[in-house]
C-alpha positions as a Markdown table, in Angstrom:
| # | Residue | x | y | z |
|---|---|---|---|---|
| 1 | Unk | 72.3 | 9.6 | -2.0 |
| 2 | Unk | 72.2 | 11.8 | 1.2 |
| 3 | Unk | 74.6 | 13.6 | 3.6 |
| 4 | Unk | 75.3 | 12.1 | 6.7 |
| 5 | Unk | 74.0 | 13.9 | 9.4 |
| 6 | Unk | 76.3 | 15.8 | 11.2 |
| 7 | Unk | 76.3 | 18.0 | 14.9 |
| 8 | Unk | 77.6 | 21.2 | 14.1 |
| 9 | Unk | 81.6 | 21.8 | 14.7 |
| 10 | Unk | 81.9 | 21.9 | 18.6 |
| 11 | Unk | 79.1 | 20.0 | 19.7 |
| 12 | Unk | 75.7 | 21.3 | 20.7 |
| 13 | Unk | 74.0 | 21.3 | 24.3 |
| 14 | Unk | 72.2 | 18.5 | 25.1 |
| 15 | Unk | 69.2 | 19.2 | 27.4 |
| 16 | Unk | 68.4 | 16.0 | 29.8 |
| 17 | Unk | 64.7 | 16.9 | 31.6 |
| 18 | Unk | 63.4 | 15.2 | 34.8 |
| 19 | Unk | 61.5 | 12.0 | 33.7 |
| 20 | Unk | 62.8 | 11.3 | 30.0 |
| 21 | Unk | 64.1 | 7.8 | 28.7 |
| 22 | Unk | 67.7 | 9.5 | 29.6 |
| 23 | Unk | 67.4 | 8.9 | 33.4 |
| 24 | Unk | 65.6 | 5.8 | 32.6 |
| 25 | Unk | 68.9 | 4.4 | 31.6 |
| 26 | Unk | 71.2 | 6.0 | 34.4 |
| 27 | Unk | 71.5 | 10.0 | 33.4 |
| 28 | Unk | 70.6 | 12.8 | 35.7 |
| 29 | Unk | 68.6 | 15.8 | 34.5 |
| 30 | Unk | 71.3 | 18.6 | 33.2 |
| 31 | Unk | 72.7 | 20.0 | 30.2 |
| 32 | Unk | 75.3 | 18.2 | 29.0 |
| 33 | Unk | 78.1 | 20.0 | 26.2 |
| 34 | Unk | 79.6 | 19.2 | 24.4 |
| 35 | Unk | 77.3 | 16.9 | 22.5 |
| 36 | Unk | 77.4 | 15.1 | 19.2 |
| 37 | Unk | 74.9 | 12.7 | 17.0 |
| 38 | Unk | 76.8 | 12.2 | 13.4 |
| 39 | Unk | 75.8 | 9.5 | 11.1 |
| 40 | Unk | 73.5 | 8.1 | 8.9 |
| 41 | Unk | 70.8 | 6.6 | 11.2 |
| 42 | Unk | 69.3 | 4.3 | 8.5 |
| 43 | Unk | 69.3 | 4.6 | 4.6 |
| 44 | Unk | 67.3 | 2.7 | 2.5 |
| 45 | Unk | 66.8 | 2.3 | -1.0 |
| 46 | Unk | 63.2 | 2.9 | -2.2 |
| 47 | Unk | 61.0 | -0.4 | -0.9 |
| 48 | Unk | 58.6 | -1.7 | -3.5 |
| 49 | Unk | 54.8 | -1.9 | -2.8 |
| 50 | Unk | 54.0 | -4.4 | -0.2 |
| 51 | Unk | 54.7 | -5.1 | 3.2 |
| 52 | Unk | 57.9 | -4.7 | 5.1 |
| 53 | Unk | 59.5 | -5.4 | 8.3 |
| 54 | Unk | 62.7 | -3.5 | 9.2 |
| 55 | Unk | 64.2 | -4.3 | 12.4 |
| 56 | Unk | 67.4 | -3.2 | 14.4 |
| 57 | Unk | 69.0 | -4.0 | 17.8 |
| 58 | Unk | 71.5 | -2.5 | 19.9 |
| 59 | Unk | 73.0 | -3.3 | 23.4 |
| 60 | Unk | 75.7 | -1.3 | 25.8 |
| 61 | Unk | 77.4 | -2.4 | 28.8 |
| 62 | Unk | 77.6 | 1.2 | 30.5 |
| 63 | Unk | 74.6 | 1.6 | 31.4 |
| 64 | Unk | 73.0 | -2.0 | 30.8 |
| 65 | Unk | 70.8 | -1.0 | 28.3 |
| 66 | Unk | 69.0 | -3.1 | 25.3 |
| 67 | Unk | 67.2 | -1.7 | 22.3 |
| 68 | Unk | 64.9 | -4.0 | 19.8 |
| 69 | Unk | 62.6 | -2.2 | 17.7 |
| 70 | Unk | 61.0 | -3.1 | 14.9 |
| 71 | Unk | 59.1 | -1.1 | 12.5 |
| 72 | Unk | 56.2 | -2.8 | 10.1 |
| 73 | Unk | 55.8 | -0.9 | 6.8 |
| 74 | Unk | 52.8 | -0.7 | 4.2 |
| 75 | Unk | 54.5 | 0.7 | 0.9 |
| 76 | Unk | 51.7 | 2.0 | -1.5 |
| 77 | Unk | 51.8 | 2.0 | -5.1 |
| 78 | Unk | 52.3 | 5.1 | -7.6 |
| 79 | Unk | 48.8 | 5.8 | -7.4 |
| 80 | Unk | 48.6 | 5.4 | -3.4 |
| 81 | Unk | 47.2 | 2.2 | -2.6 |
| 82 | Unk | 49.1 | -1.9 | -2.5 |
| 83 | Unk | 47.6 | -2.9 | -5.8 |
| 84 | Unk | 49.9 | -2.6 | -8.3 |
């Protein structure tokens, strides 16, 4: 199993540039400090061969803002391809 990831103690700087998702959602352009990202973002255990769909949603209230991705996975077999 891994480490969580973890911002290093203090925060870092977080660097918001003219026309990125950021002020999209409500941010001005700017450093921002201190900043912080810890957590595990997603862990899986090893997917078989196949196909896979792994999706994930999240919503806030300050700024409105809606996420809904979904990721569609081909897992190859020991030798590389999906015919095992």
């Amino acid at each position: 199993m891994s480490s969580p990831a973890r911002a290093p103690p203090g925060g870092f700087t977080f660097s918001i540039v003219e026309g990125s998702f950021a002020n999209v959602i409500g941010f001005e352009p700017g450093d921002r400090f201190p900043a912080v990202a810890d957590g595990q973002w997603i862990f899986l255990a090893p997917l078989p061969a196949g196909q896979h769909v792994i999706r994930f949603q999240s919503t806030t209230d300050n700024p409105d803002f809606q996420l809904d991705v979904t990721y569609h996975l081909t897992v190859g077999g020991e030798d590389g391809d999906d015919d095992d």
